[in-house]
C-alpha positions in Angstrom: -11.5 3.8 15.2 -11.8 6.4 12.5 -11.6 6.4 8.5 -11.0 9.7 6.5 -13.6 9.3 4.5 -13.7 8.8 1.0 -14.5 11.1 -2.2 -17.7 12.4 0.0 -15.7 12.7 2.9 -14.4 16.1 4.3 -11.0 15.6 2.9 -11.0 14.3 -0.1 -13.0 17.3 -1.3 -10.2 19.5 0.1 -7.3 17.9 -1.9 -9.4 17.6 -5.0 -10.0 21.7 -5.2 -6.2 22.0 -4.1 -6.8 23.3 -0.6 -4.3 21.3 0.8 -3.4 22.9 3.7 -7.1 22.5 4.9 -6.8 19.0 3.9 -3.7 18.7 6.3 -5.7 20.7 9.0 -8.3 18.6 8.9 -6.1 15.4 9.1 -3.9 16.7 11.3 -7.4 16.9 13.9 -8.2 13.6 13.7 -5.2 12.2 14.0 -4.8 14.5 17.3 -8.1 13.3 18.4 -7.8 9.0 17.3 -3.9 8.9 17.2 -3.2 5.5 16.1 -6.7 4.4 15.7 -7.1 6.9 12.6 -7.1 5.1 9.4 -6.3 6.6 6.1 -8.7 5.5 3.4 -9.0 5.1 0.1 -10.9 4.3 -2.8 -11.3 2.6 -6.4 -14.3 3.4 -7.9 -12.3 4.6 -11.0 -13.7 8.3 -10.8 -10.7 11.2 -11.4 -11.1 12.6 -8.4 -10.2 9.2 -6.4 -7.0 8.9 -8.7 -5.7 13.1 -8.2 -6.0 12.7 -3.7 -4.9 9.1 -3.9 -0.9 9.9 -3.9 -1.6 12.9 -1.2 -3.3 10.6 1.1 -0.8 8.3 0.8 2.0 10.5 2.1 0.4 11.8 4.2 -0.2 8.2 6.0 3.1 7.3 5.5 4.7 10.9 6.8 2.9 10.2 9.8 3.0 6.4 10.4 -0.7 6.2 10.0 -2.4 2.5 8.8 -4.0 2.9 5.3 -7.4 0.9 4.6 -8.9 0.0 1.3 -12.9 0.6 1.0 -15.3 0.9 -1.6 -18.9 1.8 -1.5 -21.0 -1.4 -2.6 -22.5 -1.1 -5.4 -24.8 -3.6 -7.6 -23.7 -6.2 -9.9 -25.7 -5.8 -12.8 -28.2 -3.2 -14.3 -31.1 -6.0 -13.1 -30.4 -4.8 -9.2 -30.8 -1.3 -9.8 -33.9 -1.2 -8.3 -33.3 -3.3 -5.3 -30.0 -1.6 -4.4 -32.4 1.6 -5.0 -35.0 0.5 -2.2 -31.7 -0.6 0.2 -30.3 2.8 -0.1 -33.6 4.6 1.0 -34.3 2.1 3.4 -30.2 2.7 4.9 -31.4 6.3 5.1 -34.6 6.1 7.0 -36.2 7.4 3.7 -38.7 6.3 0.9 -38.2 5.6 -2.5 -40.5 8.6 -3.4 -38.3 10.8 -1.5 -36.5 13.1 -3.7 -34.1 14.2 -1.2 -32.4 11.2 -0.7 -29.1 9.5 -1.6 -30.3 7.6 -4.9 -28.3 4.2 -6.3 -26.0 5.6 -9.3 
């Protein structure tokens, strides 16, 4: 099983800077190498960049017969978890909290 990735992902980025056709490439390789066990994804987050690939993705699932999946990253509830989601992230990525080169809680 494979998901496309979301806004981070390698082709979200594409669609977003309007290099479609390496968007298509891209696609086009994993469905070749999952077939029917590639799963388009997508996301809500409300960021602009999420909204502009959304319809893109979309097509292209449907053009192709491909499933489409709704994720999200999880994020915390309330300003009060910052901190905890913080030390989950690090501790997700092998890391420390006094790590600078790390993926840090938004």
């Amino acid at each position: 099983m494979c998901l496309t990735g979301g806004p981070e992902g390698a082709i979200d980025p594409c669609f977003a800077a309007g290099h479609d056709a390496q968007a298509i490439k891209r696609l086009n390789l994993l469905h070749e190498a999952f077939d029917d066990r590639l799963y388009v994804e997508i996301q809500r987050h409300g960021r602009p960049v999420e909204g502009g690939v959304e319809p893109r993705l979309i097509d292209y699932a449907y053009r192709q017969g491909l499933p489409l999946v709704a994720t999200n990253e999880p994020f915390f509830r309330s300003e009060a978890e910052f901190e905890a989601h913080d030390a989950l992230l690090a501790i997700a990525g092998g890391t420390v909290l006094a790590q600078t080169e790390r993926r840090k809680a938004q």
